[in-house]
N, C-alpha and C positions, 0 to 999 in steps of 0.2 A: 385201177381206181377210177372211178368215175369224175369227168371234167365239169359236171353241171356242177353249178354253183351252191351253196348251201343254204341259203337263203330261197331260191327259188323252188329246191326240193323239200322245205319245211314249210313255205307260206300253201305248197299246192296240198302238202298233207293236212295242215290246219284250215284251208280254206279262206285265206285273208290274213291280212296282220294282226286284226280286231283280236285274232285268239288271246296275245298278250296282250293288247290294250288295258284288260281289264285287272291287268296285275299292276299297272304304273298308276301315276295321278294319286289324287287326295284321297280317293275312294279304296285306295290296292289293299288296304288290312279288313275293309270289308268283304270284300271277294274273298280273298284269302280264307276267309273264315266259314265263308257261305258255303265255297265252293267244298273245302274240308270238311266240313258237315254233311253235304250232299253227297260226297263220295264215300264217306264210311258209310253214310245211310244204305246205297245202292250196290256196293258192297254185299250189303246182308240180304236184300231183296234183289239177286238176279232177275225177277222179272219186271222190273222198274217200279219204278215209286208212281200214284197216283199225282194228279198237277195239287188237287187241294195239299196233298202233302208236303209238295216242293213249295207252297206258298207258303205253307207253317212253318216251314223252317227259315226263310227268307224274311217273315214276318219277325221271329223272334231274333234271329241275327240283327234289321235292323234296329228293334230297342237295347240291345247291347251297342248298337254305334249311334247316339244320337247327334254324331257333327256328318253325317252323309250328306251330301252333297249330289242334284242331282245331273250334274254336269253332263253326262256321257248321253244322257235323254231327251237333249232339247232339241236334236235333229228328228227325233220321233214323230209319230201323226198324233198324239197326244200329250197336251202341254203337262209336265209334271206337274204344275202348280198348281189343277185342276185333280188332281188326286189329291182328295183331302183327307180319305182314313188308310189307315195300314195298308190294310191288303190289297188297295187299290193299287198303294206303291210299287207292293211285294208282286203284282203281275206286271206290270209294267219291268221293273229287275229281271225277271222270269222271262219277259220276251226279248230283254236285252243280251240272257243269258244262250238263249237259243238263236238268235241272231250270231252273234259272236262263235258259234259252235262248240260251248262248252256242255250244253245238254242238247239232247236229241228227240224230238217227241215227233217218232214216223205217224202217218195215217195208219190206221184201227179198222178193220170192219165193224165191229161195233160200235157205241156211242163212247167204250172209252177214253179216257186222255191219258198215255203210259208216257213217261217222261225219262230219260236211261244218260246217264254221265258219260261223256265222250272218252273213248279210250284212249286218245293220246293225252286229253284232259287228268284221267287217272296219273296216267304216266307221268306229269309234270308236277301234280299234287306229291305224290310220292316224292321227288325228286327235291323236293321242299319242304315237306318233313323229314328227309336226309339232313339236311341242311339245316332246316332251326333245332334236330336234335342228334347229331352226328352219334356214329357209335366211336367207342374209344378206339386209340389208337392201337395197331397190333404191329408186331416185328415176328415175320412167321420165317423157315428156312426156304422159301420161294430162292431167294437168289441164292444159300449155299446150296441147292437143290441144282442148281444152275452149274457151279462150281464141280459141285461130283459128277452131271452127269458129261460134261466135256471132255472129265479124269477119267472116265470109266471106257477103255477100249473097248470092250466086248460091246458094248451098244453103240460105238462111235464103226464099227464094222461089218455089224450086223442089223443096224436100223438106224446110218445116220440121219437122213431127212427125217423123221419121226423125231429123233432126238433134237435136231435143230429145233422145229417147229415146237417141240413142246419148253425148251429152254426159251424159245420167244415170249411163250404164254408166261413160261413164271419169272422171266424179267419183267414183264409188262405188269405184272402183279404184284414185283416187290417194289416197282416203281411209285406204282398207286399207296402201296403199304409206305413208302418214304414222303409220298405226299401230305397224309394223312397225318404221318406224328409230327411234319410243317406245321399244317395247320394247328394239331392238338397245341403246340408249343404256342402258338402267335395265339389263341383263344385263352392260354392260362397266363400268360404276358397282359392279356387283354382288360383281364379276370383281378389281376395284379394290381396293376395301375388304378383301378375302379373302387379298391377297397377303401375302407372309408375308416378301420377299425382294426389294432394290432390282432386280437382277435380271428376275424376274418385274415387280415394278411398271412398268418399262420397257419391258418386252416387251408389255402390256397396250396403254399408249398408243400407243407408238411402231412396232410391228409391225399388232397386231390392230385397233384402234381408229381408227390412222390410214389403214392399207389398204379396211379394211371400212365407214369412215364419212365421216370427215372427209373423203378425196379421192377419195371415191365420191358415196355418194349425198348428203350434208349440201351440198357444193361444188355437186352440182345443182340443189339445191332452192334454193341462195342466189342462184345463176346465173341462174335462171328468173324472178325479178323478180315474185314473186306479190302484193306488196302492187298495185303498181301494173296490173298484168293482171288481177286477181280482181273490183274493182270497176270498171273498164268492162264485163265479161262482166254482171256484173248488171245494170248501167244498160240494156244491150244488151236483154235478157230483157224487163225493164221498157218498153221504149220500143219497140222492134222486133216484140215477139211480143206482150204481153198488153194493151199499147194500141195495138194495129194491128189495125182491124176487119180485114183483108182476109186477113193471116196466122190470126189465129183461126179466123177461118172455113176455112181452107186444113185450118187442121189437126182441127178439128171433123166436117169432110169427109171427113179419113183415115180419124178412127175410127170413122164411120159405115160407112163401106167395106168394114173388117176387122168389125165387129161389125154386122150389118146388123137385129137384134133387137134393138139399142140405141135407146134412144128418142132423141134431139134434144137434149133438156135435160141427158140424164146423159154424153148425149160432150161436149157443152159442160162443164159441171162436170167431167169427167176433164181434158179441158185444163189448165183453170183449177190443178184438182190438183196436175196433172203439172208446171205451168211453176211452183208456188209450191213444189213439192219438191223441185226444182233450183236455186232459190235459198238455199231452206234449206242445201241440202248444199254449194253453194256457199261460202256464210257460214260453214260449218264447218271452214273449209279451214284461213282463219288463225290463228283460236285454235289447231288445233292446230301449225301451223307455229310459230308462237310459245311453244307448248309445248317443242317441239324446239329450238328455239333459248335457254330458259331451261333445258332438262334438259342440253345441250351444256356451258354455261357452268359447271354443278354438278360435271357429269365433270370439266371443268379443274378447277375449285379443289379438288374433291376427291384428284384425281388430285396434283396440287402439297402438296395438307395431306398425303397418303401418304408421299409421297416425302421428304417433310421430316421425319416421323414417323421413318421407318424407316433414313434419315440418322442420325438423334439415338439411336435407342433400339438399334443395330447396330452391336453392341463388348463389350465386356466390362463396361459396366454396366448391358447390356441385361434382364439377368435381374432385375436390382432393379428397373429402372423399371415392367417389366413387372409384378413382384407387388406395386409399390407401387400398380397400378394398376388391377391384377384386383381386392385387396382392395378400392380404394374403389369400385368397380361390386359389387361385392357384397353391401357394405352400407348404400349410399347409391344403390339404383336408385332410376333416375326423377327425381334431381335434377343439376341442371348443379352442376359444380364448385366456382362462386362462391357457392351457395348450400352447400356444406358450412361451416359456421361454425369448428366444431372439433375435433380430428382427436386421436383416445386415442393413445398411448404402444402400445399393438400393431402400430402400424402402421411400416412400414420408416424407417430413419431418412434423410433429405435429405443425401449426402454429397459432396461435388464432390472429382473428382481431384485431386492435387498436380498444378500446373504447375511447369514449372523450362524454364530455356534452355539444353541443352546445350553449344553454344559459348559461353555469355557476352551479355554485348551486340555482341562483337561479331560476331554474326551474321546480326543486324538492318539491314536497311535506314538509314542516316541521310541525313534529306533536306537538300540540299544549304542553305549558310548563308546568311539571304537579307542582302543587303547594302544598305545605307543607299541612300535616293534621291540622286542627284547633285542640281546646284543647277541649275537651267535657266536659263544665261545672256537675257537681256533682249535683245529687237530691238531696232533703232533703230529709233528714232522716225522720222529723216527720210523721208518716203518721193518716191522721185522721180515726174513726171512718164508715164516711161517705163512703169516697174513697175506701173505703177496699169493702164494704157491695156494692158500685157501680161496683165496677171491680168483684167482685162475680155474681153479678147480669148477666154483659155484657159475661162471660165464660159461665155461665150455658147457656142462650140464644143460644150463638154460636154454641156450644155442640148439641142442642137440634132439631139446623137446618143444622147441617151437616149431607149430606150425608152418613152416616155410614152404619154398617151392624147393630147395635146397633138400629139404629133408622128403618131398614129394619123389625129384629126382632119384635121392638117395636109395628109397623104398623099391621103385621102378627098374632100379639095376641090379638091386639084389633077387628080382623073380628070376627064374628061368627063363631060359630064350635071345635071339639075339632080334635084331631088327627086323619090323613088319609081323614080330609075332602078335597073336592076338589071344588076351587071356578072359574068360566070363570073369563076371564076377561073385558068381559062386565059387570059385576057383582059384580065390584071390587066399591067401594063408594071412591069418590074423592071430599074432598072441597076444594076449594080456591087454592091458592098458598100453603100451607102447604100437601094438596092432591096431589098435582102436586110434589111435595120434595118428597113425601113418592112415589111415583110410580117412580122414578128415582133411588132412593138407594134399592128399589124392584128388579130393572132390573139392576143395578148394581152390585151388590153382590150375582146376584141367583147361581154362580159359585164358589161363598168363601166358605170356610172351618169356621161351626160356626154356620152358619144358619141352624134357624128351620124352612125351607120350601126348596121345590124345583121348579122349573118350567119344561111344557112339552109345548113343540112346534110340530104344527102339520107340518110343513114342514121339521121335520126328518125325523118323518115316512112315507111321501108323498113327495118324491123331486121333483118328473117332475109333480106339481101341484102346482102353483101360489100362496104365501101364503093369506089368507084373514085378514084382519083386522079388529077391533074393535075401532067406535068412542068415547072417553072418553072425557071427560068436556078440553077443549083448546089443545087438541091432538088427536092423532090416534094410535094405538101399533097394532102391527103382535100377530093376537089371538094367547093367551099361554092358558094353566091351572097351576092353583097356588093348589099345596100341601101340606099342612101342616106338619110338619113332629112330 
């Protein structure tokens, strides 16, 4: 990476500092505007714009800004104040514009005047239409992209440096991608707080917010299971590439290939570099995902404290709340409320509306009149022979068909096999309703503490593969394996 400083390799590409100049100060929404215009213009006309053209457009920008100011000109050889019509102006701009090196007008063999938009000028202009119109946020598989290709042996031993470096590029891209739904979030925060109208506040969450985030890209990012994929990728990195003499070397060997005046030691160290900079940006992943996820939770409660705000203060004693409110921010900035102690006689007075019940009471709900407990007659005592041997009866049964883990086990000993057998579950024997009971406290309880069996799903070991199932007598199950234990 190069030592020179960035500033000095930017001022020598622009040719001065003037290049920005002309975006600060009272004047920077004129530029802005001029300059945006100019470069769509020259845009369409690669062979540049004539000077009368550049002046019609500079002319008409500044009767769209009549507070211009002509500050930046008075170091000129021509006093502004001495331009008395338009266009006089609009050259005078025009030579300040070419001064500054945002336009370019080389010498001509002919008499003409070609005037052409500086290319790094373009550059900036773009990079500020980014900016005052960002495109929406996206949540793409860049980083699970990342994830598989560290899982995937066959390319970690057949092309790991390739693989490194192109996992650099799409972490460096889901970074950007986690930047981006930041900012989207802190702009409809922004957007939030600004509304003025339930209406709108509604319109914010519930159209913009919830199209463009929440079941876009946020729902991606939650889908994609990053705590738990980001650190296997690293362990991966760690175990697989930087303590594996044989991929090191694999990849040491690349860069010797590509860089054949690289000495030995320093492709080695660019490895070592490379694979500890992919971790790094790696480990950057979560903090900001969990950025995201604590700037989401702000949006709701803000979003909720809005709406409740603009509920309360949206009526006709909104104007008092309002300037009871502007006043205390005006005289007590910088402290929370609970810290105003005591409050002068200028300020509005606290008045609550009359309530009154139009119809009366009775127009009120009356909830119905609760009535005294009866007296609960007493059993008798005697109890027969029968009754007892019948209610034994009716508990064992119950016992026998509930769901338990009891009757899981039960079911589990009556298959064939002794310990460490393994049965599919197409292969499981089901009769009747009581078949059907026992495959429910099966898949019930395969998670308790107690049981002698376990279950294996092929869709942990296989996530991005569809799970298959298995037809059983009046149902279907997501094929497991049953283990005995």
């Amino acid at each position: 990476m190069s030592t020179e400083h960035l500033s000095t390799a930017l001022f020598r590409e622009t040719r001065g500092p003037g290049f920005f100049r002309v975006l600060s100060g009272k004047n920077a929404a004129f530029y802005v505007d001029v300059l945006d215009e100019l470069e769509q213009l020259t845009a369409e006309k690669p062979d540049g714009l004539a000077r009368e053209e550049v002046i019609a457009v500079i002319t008409d920008t500044l009767e769209r800004h009549p507070g211009f100011e002509f500050i930046e000109l008075e170091d000129e050889s021509q006093d502004p104040s001495e331009a008395s019509s338009p266009r006089d102006k609009a050259r005078l701009l025009l030579h300040y514009l070419l001064k500054c090196h945002w336009l370019d007008e080389p010498p001509q063999r002919d008499w003409r005047k070609i005037i052409y938009f500086d290319a790094h000028g373009a550059t900036l202009i773009q990079a500020l239409r980014k900016i005052a119109w960002p495109d929406a946020a996206v949540f793409t598989d860049k980083l699970i992209g990342v994830c598989s290709m560290l899982a995937d042996e066959s390319s970690l031993s057949d092309t790991p440096w390739q693989t490194v470096e192109n996992c650099i590029a799409n972490v460096k891209d889901g970074l950007s991608e986690l930047q981006s739904m930041q900012k989207s979030i802190q702009r409809f925060t922004r957007r939030q707080l600004e509304e003025e109208t339930l209406k709108g506040n509604l319109s914010v969450v519930f159209d913009d917010y919830t199209e463009q985030m929440s079941h876009a890209c946020y729902a991606e990012m939650v889908r994609s299971r990053l705590p738990l994929r980001l650190p296997a990728a690293v362990n991966r990195i760690t175990k697989r590439l930087m303590s594996d003499a044989s991929a090191f070397s694999d990849m040491q060997t690349e860069v010797l290939r590509r860089h054949p005046d690289m000495s030995a030691e320093t492709a080695r160290a660019m490895v070592g570099n490379t694979l500890d900079e992919l971790i790094t940006l790696i480990e950057r992943v979560m903090p900001m995902a969990d950025e995201i996820d604590r700037r989401t939770a702000d949006f709701i409660r803000r979003s909720l404290a809005r709406f409740r705000y603009l509920q309360d203060v949206t009526g006709e004693r909104r104007g008092e709340v309002k300037a009871f409110f502007d006043t205390l921010n005006n005289r007590h900035a910088g402290k929370k409320i609970t810290q105003v102690t005591q409050i002068d006689e200028s300020f509005p007075a606290f008045r609550l509306p009359s309530a009154s019940i139009p119809a009366g009471l009775d127009s009120l709900y009356k909830p119905p009149i609760k009535r005294p407990d009866l007296k609960q007659d007493s059993f008798d005592e005697a109890i027969e022979e029968g009754d007892r041997e019948g209610a034994l009866s009716d508990m064992g049964r119950a016992l026998k068909e509930s769901l338990s883990a009891h009757r899981a086990n039960s079911y589990v000993k009556s298959l064939p096999g002794g310990k460490g057998i393994c049965i599919a579950s197409a292969d499981l024997p089901l009769e009747g309703e009581a078949g059907f009971s026992d495959l429910i406290s099966l898949l019930l309880h395969a998670e308790s503490n107690g049981v002698r069996y376990r279950l294996e799903v092929d869709r942990v070991e296989q996530e991005s593969i569809p799970p298959e199932t298995d037809p059983l007598p009046g149902c279907s199950v997501e094929r497991f394996t049953l283990i005995k234990k």
